[in-house]
C-alpha positions in Angstrom: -22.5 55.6 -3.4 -19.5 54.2 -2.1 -17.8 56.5 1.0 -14.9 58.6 0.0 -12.7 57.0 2.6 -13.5 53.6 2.1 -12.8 54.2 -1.7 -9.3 55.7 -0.8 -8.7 52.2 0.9 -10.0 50.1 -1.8 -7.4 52.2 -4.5 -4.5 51.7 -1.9 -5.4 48.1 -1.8 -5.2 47.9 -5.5 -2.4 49.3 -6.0 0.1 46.9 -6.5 -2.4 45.3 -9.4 -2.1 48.3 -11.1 1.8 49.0 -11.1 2.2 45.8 -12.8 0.7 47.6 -16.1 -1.8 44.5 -17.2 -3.7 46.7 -19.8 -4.9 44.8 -23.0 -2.9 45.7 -26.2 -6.3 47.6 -27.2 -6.5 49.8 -23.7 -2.2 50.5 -24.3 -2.8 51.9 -27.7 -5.3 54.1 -26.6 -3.6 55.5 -24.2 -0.8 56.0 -26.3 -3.1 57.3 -29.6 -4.5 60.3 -27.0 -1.4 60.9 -24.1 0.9 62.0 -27.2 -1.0 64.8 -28.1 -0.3 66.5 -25.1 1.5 69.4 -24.2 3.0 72.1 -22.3 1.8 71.9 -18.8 -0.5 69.1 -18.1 -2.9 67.9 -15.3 -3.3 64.6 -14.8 -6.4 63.4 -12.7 -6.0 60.4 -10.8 -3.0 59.2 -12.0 -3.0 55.6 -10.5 0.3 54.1 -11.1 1.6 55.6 -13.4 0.0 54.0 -16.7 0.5 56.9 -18.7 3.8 57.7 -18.3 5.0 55.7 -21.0 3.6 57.4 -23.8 3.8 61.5 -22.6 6.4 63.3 -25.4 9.3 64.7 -24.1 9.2 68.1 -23.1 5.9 67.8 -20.6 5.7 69.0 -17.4 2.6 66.6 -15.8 1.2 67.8 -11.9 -0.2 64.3 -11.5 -3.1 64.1 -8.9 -4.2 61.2 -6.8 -6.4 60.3 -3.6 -4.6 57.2 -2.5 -1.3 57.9 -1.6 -0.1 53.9 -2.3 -1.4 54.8 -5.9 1.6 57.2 -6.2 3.9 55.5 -4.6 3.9 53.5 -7.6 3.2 56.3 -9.8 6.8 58.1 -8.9 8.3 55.1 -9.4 7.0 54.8 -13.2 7.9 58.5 -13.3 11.3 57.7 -12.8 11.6 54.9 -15.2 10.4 57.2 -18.2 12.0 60.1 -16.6 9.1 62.3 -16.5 9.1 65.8 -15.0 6.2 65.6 -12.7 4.9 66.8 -9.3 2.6 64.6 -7.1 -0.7 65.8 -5.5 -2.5 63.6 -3.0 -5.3 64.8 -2.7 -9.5 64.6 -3.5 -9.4 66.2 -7.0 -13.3 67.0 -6.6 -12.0 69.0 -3.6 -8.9 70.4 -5.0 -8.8 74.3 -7.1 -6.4 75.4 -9.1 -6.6 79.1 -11.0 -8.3 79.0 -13.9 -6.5 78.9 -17.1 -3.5 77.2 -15.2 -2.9 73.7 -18.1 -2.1 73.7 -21.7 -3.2 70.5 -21.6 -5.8 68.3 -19.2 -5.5 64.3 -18.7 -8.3 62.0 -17.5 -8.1 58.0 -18.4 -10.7 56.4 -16.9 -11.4 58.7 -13.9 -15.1 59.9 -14.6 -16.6 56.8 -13.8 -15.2 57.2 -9.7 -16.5 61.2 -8.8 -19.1 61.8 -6.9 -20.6 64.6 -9.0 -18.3 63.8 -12.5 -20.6 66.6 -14.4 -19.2 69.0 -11.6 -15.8 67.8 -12.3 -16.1 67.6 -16.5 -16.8 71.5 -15.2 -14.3 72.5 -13.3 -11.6 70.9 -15.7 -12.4 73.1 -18.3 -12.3 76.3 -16.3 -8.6 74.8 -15.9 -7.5 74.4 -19.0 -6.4 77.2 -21.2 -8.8 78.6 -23.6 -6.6 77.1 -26.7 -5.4 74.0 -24.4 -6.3 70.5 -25.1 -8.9 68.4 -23.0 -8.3 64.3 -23.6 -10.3 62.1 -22.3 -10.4 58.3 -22.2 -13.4 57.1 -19.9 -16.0 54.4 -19.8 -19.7 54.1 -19.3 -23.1 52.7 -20.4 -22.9 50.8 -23.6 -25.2 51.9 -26.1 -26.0 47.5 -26.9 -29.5 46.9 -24.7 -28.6 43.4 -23.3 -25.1 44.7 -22.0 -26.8 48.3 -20.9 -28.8 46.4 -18.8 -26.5 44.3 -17.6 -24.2 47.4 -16.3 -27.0 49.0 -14.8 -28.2 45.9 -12.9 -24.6 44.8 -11.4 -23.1 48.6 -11.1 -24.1 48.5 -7.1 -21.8 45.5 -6.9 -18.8 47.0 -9.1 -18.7 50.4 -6.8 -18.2 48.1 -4.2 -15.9 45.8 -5.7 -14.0 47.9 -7.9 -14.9 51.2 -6.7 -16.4 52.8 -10.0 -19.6 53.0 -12.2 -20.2 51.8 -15.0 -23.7 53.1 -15.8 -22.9 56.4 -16.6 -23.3 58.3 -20.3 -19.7 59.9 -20.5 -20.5 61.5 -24.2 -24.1 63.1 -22.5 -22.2 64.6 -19.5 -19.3 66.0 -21.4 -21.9 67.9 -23.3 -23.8 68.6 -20.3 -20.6 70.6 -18.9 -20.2 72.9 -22.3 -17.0 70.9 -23.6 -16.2 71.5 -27.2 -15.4 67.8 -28.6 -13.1 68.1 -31.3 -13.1 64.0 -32.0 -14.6 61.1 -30.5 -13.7 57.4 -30.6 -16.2 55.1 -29.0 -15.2 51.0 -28.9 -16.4 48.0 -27.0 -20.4 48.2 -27.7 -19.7 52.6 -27.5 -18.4 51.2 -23.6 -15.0 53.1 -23.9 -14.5 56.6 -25.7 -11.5 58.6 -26.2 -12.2 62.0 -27.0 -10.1 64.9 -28.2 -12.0 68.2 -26.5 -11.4 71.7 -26.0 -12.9 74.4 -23.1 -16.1 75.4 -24.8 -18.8 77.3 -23.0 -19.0 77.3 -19.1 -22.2 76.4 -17.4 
């Protein structure tokens, strides 16, 4: 497991990579097929730079969280550009609490794959979100294709140090682990990348 701080470093480091929005067509219409079904007042775990932004509807109020403060540097300035009314949190969301019930709606593109305990964190989300709120997901994980599962499993020491997340984890399993109600899943890339439409279900 990669230290918290040294992670923080390897974000701020990447920072400027991010803000200059390289996502493939396919990863830009994802985002934009789940971030427009939000709604009302929305968290948005580790924002990054801002990627998002473009494809929130109007009307959204987003409390955007980060732990690397050069991450939202960039992440105000996209917030500007698509004149967005957000608030910025630097902060450890795995250390963060907010009262429960507090979102309508609860944002997480490709986030899981950096916590610590990301069960705990599936958990803790949904104690967040209102009971009728809106969960949406976009994460990545272990594919379910045997030469490129092993693959992940057998380099995913060297991406947490490189890149600073895992890639051998089973997002589907530990969003049912946590008592999420998926409403709709997507999987793509050798069921590598899901996007999934949930709801709070039953807290464990």
């Amino acid at each position: 497991m990669v230290k918290k701080e040294k992670l923080v470093r390897l974000f701020d480091r990447q920072a400027k990579r991010y803000a200059k929005g390289k996502d493939s067509a396919s990863l830009k219409r994802w985002r934009q097929e789940l971030i427009r079904q939000a709604e009302g007042e929305v968290l948005e775990l580790a924002v990054g730079a801002g990627a998002n932004f473009p494809y929130y509807p109007s009307g959204v109020k987003v409390t955007a969280t980060d732990f690397s403060e050069e991450m939202l540097r960039k992440a105000r300035v996209a917030a500007a550009a698509h004149h967005m009314d957000a608030v910025f949190i630097c902060a450890d969301i795995e250390k963060m609490s907010f009262d429960e019930e507090s979102f309508d709606t609860i944002v997480s593109t490709l986030s899981f794959c950096c916590y610590e305990n990301p069960l705990g964190m599936f958990q803790k989300i949904q104690r967040w979100c209102k009971p009728d709120g809106n969960i949406l997901l976009l994460e990545h994980g272990i594919s379910s294709h045997v030469a490129i599962s092993t693959f992940q499993r057998t380099f995913n020491p060297l991406f947490c140090r490189v890149v600073g997340c895992h890639h051998n984890r089973d997002m589907l399993e530990l969003v049912k682990a946590s008592g999420i109600e998926i409403d709709k899943v997507e999987s793509h890339w050798f069921n590598m990348v899901h996007l999934i439409w949930a709801k709070p279900g039953t807290r464990v």
